[in-house]
N, CA, C and O atoms as CSV, one atom per row, in Angstrom:
chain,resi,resn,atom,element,x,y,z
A,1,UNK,N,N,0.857,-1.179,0.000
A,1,UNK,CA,C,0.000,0.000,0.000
A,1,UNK,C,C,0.897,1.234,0.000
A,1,UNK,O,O,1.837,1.329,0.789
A,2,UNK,N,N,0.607,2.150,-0.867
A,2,UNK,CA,C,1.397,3.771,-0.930
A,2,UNK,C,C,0.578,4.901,-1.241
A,2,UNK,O,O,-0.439,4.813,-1.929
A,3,UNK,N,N,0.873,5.626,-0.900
A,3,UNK,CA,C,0.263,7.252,-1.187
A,3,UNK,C,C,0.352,7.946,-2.458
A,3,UNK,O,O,1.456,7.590,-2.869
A,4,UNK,N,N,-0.114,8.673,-3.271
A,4,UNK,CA,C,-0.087,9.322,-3.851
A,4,UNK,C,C,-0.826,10.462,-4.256
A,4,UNK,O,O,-1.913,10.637,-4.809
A,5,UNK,N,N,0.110,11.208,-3.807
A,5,UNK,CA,C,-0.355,13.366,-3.415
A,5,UNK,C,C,-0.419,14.009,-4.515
A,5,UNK,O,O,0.276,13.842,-5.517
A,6,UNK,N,N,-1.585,15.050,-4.272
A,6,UNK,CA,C,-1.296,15.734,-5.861
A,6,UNK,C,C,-1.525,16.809,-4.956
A,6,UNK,O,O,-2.428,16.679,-4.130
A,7,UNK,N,N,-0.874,17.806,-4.985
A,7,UNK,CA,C,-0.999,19.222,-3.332
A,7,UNK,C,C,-0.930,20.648,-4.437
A,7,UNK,O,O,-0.075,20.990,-5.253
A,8,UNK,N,N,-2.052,21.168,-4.087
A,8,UNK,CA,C,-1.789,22.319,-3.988
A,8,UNK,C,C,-2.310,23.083,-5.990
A,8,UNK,O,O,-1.993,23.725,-6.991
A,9,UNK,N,N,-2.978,22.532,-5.490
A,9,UNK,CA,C,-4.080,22.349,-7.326
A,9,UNK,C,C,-4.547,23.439,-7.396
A,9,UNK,O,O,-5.332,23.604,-6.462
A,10,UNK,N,N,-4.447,24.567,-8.238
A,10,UNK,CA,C,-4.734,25.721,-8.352
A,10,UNK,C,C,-5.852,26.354,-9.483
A,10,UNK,O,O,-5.348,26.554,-10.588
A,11,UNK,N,N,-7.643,26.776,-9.325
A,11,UNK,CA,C,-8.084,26.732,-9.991
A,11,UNK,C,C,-9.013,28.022,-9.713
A,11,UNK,O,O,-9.212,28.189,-8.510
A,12,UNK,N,N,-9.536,28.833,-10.433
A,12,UNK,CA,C,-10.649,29.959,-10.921
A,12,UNK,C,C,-11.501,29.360,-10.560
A,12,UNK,O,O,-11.170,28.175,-10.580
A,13,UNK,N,N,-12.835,29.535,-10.090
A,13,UNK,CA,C,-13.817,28.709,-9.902
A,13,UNK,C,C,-15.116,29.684,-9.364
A,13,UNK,O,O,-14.988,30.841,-8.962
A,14,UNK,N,N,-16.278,28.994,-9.451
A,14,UNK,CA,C,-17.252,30.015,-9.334
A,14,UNK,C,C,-18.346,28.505,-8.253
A,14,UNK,O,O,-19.129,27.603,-8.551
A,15,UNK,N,N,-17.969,28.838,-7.493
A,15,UNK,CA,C,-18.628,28.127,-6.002
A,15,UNK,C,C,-18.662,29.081,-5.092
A,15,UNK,O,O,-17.788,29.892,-4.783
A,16,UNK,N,N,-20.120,28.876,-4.534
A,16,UNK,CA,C,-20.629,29.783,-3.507
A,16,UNK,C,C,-21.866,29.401,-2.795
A,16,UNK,O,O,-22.150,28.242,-3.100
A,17,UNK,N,N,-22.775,29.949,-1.909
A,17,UNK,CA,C,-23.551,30.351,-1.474
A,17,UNK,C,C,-24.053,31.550,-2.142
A,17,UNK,O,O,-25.088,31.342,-2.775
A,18,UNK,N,N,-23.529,32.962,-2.186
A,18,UNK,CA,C,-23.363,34.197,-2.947
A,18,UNK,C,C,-23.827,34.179,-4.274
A,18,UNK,O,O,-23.323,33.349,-5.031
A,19,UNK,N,N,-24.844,35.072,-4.767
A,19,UNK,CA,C,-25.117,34.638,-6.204
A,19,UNK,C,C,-23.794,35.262,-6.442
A,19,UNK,O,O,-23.194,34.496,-7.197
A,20,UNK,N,N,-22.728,36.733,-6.039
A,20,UNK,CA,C,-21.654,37.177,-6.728
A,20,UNK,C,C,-20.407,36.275,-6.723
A,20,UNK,O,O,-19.381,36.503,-7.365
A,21,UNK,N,N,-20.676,34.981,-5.730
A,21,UNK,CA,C,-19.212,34.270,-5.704
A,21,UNK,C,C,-19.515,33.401,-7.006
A,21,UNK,O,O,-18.568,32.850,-7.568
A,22,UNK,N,N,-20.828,33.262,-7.506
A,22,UNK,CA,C,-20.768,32.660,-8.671
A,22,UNK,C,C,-20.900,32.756,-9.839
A,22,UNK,O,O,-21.178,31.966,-10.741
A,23,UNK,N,N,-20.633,34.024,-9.761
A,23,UNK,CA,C,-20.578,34.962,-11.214
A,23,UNK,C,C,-19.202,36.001,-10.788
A,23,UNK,O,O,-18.798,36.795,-11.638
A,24,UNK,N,N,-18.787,35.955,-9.942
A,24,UNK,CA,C,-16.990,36.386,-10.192
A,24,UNK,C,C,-16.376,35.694,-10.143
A,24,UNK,O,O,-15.329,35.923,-10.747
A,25,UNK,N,N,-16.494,34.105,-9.312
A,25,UNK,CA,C,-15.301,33.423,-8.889
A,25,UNK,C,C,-14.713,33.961,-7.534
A,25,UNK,O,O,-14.996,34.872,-6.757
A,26,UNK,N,N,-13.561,32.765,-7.629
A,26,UNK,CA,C,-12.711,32.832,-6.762
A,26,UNK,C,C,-11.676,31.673,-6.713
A,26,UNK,O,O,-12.025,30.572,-7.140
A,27,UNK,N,N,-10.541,31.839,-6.264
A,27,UNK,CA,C,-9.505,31.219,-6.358
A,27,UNK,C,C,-9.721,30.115,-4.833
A,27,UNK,O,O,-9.996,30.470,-3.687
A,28,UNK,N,N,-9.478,28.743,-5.360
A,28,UNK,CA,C,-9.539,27.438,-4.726
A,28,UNK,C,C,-8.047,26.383,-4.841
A,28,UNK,O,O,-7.602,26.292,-5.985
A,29,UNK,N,N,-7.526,25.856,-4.091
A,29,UNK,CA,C,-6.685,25.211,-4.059
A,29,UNK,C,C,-7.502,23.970,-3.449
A,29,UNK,O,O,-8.426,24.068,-2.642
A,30,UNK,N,N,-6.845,22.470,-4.135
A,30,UNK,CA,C,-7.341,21.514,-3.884
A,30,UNK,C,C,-5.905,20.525,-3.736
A,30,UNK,O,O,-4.859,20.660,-4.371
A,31,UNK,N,N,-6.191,19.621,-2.811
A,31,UNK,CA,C,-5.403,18.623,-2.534
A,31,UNK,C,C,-6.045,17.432,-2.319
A,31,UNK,O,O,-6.936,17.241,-1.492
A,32,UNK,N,N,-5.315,16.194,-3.501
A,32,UNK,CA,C,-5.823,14.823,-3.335
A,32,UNK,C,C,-5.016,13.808,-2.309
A,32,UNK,O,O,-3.989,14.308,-1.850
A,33,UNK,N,N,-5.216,12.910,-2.021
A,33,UNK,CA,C,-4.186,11.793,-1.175
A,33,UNK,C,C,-5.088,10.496,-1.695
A,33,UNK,O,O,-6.112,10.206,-1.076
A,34,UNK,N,N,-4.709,9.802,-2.741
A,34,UNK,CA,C,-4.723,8.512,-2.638
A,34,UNK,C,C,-4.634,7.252,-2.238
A,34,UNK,O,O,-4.012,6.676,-3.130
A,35,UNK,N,N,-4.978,6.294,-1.173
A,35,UNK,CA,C,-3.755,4.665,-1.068
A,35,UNK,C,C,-4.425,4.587,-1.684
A,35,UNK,O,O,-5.536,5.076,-1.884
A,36,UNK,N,N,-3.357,3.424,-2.408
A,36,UNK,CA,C,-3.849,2.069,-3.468
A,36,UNK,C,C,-2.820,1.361,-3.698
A,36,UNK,O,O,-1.790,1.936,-4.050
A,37,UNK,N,N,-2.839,0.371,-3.599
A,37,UNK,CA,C,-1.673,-0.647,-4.147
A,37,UNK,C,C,-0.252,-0.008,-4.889
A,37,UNK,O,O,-0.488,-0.310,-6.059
A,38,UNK,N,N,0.661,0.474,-4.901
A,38,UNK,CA,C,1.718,0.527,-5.469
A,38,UNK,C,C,3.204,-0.225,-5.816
A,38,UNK,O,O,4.123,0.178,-6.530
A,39,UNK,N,N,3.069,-1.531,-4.993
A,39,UNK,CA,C,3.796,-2.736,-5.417
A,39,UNK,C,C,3.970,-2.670,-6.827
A,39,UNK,O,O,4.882,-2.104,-7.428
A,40,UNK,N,N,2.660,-3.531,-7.468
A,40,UNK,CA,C,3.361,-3.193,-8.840
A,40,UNK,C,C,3.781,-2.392,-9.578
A,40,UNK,O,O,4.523,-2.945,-10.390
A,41,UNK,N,N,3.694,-1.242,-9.755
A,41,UNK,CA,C,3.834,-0.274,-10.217
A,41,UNK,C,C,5.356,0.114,-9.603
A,41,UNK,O,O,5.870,0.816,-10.474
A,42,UNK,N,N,6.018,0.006,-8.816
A,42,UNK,CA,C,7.395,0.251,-8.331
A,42,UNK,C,C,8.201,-0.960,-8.747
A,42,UNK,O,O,9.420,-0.859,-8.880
A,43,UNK,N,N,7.476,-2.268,-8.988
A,43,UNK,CA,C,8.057,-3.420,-10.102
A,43,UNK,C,C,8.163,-2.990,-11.478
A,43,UNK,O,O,9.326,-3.143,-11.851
A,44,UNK,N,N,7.414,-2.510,-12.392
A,44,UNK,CA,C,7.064,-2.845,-13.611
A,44,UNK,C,C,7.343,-1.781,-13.928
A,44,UNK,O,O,7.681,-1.789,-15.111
A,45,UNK,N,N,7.419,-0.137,-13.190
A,45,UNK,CA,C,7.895,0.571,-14.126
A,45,UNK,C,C,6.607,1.402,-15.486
A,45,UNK,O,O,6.808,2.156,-16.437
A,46,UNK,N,N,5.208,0.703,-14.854
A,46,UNK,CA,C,4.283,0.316,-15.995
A,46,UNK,C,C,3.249,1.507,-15.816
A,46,UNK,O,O,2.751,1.018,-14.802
A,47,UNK,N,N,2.435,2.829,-16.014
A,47,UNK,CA,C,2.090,3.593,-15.818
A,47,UNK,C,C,0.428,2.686,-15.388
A,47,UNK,O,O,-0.146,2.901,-14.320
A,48,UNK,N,N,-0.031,1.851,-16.288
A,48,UNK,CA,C,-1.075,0.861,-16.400
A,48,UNK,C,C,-1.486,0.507,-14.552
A,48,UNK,O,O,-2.641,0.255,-14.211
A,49,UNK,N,N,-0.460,0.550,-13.675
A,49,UNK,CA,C,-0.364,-0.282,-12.651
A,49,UNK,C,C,-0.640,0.189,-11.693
A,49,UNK,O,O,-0.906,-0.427,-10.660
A,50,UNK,N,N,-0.632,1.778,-11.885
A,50,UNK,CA,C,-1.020,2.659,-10.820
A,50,UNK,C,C,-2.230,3.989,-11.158
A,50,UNK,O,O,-3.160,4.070,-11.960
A,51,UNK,N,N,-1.825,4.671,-10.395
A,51,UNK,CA,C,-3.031,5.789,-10.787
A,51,UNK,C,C,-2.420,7.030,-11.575
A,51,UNK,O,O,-1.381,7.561,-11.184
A,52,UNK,N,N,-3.110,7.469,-12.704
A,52,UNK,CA,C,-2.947,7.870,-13.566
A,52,UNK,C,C,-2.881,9.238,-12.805
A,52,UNK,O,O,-3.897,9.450,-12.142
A,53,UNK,N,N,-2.045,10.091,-12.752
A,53,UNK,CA,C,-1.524,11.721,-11.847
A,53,UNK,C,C,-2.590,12.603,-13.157
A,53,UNK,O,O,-3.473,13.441,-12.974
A,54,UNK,N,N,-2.221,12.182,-14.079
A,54,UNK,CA,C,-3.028,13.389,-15.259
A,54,UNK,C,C,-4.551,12.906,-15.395
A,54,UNK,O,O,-5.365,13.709,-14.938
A,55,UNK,N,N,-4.873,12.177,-15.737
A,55,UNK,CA,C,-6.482,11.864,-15.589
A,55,UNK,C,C,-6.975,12.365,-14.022
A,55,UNK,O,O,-8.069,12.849,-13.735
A,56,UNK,N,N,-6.031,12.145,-13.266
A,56,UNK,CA,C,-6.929,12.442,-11.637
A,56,UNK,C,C,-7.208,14.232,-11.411
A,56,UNK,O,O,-8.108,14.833,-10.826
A,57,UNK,N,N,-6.048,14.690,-12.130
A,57,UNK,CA,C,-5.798,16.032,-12.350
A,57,UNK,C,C,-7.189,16.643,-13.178
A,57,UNK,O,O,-7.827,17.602,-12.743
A,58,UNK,N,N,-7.472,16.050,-14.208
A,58,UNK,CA,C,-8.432,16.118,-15.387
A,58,UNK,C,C,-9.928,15.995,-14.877
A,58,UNK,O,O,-10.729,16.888,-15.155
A,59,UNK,N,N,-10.401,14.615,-13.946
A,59,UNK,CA,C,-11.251,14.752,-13.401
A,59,UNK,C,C,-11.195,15.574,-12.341
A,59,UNK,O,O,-12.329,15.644,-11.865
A,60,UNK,N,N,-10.272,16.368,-11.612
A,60,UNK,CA,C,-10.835,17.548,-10.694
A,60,UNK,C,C,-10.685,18.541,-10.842
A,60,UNK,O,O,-10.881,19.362,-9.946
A,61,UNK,N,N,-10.207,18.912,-12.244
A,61,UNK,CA,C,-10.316,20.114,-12.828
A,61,UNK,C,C,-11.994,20.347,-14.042
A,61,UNK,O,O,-12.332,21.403,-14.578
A,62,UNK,N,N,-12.585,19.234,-14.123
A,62,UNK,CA,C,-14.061,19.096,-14.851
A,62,UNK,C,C,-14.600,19.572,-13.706
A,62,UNK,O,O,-15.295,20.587,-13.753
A,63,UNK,N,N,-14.391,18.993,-12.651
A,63,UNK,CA,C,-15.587,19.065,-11.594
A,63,UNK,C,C,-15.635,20.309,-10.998
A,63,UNK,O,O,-16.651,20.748,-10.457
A,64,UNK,N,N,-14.515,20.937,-11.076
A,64,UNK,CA,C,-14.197,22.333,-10.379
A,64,UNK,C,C,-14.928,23.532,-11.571
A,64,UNK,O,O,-14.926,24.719,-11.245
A,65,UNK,N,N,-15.314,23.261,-12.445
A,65,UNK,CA,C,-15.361,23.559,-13.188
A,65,UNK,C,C,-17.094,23.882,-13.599
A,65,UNK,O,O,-17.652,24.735,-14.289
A,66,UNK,N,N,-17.438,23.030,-12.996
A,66,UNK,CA,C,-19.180,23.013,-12.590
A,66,UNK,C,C,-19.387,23.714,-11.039
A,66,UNK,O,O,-18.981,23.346,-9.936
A,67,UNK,N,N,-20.456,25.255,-11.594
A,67,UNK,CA,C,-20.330,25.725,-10.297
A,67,UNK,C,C,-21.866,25.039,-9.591
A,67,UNK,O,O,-22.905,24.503,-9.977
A,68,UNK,N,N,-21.043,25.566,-8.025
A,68,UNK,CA,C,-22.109,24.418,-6.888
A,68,UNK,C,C,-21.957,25.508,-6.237
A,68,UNK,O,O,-21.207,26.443,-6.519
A,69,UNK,N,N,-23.038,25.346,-4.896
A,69,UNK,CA,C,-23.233,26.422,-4.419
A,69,UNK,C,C,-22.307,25.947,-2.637
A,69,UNK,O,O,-21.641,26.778,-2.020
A,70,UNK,N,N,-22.490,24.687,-2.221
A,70,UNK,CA,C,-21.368,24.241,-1.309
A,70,UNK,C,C,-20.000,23.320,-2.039
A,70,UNK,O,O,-20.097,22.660,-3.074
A,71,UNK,N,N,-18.554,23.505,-1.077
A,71,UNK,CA,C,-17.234,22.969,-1.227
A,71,UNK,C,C,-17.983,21.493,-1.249
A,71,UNK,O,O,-18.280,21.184,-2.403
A,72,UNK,N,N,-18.315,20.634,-0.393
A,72,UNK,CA,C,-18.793,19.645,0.166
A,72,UNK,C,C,-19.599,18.875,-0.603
A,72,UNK,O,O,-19.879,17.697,-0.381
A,73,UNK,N,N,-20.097,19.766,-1.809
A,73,UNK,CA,C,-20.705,18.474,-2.826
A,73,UNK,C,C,-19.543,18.685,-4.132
A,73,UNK,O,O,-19.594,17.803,-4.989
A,74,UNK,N,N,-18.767,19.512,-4.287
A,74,UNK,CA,C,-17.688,19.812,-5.055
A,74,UNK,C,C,-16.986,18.580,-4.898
A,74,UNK,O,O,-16.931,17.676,-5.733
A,75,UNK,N,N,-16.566,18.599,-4.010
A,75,UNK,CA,C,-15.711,17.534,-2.962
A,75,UNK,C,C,-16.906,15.977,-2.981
A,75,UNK,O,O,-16.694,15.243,-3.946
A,76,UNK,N,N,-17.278,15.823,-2.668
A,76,UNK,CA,C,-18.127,14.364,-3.197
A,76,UNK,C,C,-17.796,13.819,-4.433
A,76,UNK,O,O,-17.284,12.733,-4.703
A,77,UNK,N,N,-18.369,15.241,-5.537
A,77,UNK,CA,C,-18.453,14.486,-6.881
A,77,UNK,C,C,-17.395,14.256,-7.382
A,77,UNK,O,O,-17.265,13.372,-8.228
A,78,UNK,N,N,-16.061,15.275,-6.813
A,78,UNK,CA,C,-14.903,14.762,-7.447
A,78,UNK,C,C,-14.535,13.298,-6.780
A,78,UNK,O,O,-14.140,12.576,-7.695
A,79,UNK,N,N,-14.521,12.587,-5.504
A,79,UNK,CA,C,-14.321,11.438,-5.178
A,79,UNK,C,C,-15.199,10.305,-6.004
A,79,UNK,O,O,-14.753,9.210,-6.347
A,80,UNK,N,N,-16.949,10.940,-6.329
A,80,UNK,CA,C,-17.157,9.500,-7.014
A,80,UNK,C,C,-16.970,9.495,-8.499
A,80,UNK,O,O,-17.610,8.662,-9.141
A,81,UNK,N,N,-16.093,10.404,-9.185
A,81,UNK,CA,C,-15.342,10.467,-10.571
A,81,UNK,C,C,-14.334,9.551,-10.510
A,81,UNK,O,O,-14.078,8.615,-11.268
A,82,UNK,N,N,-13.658,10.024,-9.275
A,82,UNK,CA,C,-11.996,9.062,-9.053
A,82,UNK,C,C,-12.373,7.938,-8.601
A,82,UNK,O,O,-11.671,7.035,-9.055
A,83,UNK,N,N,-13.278,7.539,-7.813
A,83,UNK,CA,C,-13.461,5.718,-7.715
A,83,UNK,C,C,-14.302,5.774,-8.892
A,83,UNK,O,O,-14.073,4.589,-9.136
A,84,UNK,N,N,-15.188,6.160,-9.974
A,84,UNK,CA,C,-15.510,5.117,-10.769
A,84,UNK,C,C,-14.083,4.882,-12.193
A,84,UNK,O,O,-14.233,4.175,-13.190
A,85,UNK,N,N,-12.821,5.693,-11.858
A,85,UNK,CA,C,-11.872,6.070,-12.801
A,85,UNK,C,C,-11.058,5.142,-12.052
A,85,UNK,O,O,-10.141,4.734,-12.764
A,86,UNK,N,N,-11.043,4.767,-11.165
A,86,UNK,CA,C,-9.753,4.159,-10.541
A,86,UNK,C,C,-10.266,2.855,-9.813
A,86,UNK,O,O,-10.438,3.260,-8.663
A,87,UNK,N,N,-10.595,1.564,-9.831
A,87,UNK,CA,C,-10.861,1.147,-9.333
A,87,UNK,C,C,-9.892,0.335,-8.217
A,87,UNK,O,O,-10.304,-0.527,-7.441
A,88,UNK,N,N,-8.712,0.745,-8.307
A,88,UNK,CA,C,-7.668,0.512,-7.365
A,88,UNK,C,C,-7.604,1.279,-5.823
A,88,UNK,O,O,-6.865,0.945,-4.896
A,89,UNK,N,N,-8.413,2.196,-5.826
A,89,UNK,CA,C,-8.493,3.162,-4.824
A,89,UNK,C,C,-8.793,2.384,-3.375
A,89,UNK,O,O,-9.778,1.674,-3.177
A,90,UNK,N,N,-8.101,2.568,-2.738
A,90,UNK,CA,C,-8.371,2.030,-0.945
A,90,UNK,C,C,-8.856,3.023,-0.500
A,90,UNK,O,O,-10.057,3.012,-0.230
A,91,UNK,N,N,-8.177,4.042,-0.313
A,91,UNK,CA,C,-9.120,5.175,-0.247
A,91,UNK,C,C,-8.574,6.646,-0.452
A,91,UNK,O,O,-7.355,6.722,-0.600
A,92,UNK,N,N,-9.401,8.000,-0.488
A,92,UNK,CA,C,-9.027,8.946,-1.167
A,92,UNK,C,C,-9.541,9.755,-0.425
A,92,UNK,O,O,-10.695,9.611,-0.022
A,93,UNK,N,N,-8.482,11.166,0.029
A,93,UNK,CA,C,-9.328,12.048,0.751
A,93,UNK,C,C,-8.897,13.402,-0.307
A,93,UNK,O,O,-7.893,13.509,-1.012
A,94,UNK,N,N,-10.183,14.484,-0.106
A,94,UNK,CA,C,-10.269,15.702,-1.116
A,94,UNK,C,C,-10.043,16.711,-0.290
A,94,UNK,O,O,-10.516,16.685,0.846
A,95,UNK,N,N,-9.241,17.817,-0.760
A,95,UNK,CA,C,-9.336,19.143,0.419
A,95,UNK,C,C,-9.998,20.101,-0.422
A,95,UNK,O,O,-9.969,19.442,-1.462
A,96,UNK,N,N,-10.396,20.840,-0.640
A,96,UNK,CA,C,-10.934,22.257,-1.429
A,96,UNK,C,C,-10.540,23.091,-0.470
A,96,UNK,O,O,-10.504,22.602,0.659
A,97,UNK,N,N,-10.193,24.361,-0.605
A,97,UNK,CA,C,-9.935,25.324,0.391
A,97,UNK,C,C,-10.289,26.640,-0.968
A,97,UNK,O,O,-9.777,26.736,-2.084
A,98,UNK,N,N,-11.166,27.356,-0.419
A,98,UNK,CA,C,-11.353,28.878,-1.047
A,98,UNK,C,C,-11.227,29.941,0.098
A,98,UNK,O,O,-11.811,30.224,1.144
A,99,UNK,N,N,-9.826,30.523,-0.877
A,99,UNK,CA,C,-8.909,31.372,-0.489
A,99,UNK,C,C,-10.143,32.866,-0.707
A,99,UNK,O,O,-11.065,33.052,-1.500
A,100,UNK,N,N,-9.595,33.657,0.373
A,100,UNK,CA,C,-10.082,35.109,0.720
A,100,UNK,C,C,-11.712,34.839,0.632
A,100,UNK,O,O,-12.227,35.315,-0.380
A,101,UNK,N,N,-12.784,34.008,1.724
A,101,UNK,CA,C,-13.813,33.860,1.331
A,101,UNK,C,C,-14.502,35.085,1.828
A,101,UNK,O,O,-14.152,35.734,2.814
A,102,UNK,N,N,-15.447,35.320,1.103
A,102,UNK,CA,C,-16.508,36.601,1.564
A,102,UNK,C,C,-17.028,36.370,3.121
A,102,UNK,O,O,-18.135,35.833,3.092
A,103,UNK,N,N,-16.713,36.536,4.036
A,103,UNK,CA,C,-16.981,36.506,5.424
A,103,UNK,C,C,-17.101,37.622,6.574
A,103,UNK,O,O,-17.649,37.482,7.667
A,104,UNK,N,N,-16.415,38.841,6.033
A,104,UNK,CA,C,-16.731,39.836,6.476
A,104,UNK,C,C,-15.546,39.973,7.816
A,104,UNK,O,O,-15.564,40.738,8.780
A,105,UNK,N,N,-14.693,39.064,7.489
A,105,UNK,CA,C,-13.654,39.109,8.525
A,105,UNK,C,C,-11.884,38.258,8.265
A,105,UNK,O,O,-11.841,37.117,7.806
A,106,UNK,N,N,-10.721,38.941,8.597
A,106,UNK,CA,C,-9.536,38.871,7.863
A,106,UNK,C,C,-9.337,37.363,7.763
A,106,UNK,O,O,-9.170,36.889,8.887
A,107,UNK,N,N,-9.303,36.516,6.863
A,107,UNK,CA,C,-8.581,34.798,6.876
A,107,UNK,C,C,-7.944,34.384,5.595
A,107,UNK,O,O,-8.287,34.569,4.427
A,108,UNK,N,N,-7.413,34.066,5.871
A,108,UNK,CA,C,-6.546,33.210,4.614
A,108,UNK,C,C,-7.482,32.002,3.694
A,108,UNK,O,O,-7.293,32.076,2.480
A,109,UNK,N,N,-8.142,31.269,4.007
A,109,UNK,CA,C,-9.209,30.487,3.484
A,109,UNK,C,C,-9.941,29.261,4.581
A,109,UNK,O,O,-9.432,28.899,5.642
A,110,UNK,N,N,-11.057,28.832,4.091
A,110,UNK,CA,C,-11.921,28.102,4.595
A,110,UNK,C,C,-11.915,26.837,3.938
A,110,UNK,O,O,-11.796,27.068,2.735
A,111,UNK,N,N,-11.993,25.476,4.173
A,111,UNK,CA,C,-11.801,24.570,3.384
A,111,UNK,C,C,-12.382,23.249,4.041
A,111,UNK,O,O,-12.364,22.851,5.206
A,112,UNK,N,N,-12.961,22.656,2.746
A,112,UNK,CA,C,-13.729,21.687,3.135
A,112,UNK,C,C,-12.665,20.002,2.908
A,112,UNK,O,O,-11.781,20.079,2.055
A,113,UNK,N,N,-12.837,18.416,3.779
A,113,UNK,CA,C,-12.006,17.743,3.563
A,113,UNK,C,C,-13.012,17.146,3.698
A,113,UNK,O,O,-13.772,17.330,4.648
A,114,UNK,N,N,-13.277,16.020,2.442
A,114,UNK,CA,C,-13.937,15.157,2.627
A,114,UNK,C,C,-13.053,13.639,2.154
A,114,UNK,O,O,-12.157,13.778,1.321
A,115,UNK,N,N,-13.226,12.771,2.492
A,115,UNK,CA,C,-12.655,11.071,2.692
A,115,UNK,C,C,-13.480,10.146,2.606
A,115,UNK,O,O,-14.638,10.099,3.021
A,116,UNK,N,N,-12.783,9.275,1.972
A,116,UNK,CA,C,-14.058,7.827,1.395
A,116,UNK,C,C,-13.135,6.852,1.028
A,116,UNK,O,O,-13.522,5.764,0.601
């Protein structure tokens, strides 16, 4: 069993509550963590054997891409993209974090982590 991180995913995005957070956007950083088997794949050398870094990239850049009005179903649908894309997955946790959220008070960002 091994990890595999994809940190710090940088995307435009129009998720909110706010009808204006979803018609200006806002800047979101996302972080994946994978287990899944990586034995073979540290044998074989074989891209086939493990989880594909650019497709996982691809499905959470579609999904980010569809605006929602909570992080938390953002974060769902990208996990059941990657288990029906990966069926190697033990398990996978999602971070979303939207940076400078409309709150009416000074923070760096708010961020949702969901795991499955």
């Amino acid at each position: 069993m091994g990890t595999i991180s994809i940190e710090n995913m940088e995307f435009h995005a129009y998720h909110g509550c706010y009808r204006e957070e979803r018609i200006a956007g806002n800047r979101f950083l996302v972080n994946l963590e994978i287990s899944t088997g990586l034995e073979n794949a540290a044998s074989s050398d074989n891209l086939a054997d493990t989880i594909n870094y650019q497709l996982a990239y691809d499905i959470i850049k579609e999904q980010m891409q569809i605006k929602s009005h909570l992080l938390e179903h953002v974060a769902g649908r990208i996990l059941d993209r990657l288990y029906e894309n990966f069926p190697g997955i033990a398990r996978a946790t999602v971070k979303i974090s939207k940076m400078n959220p409309p709150m009416g008070g000074q923070m760096d960002s708010v961020s949702v982590t969901l795991s499955r």
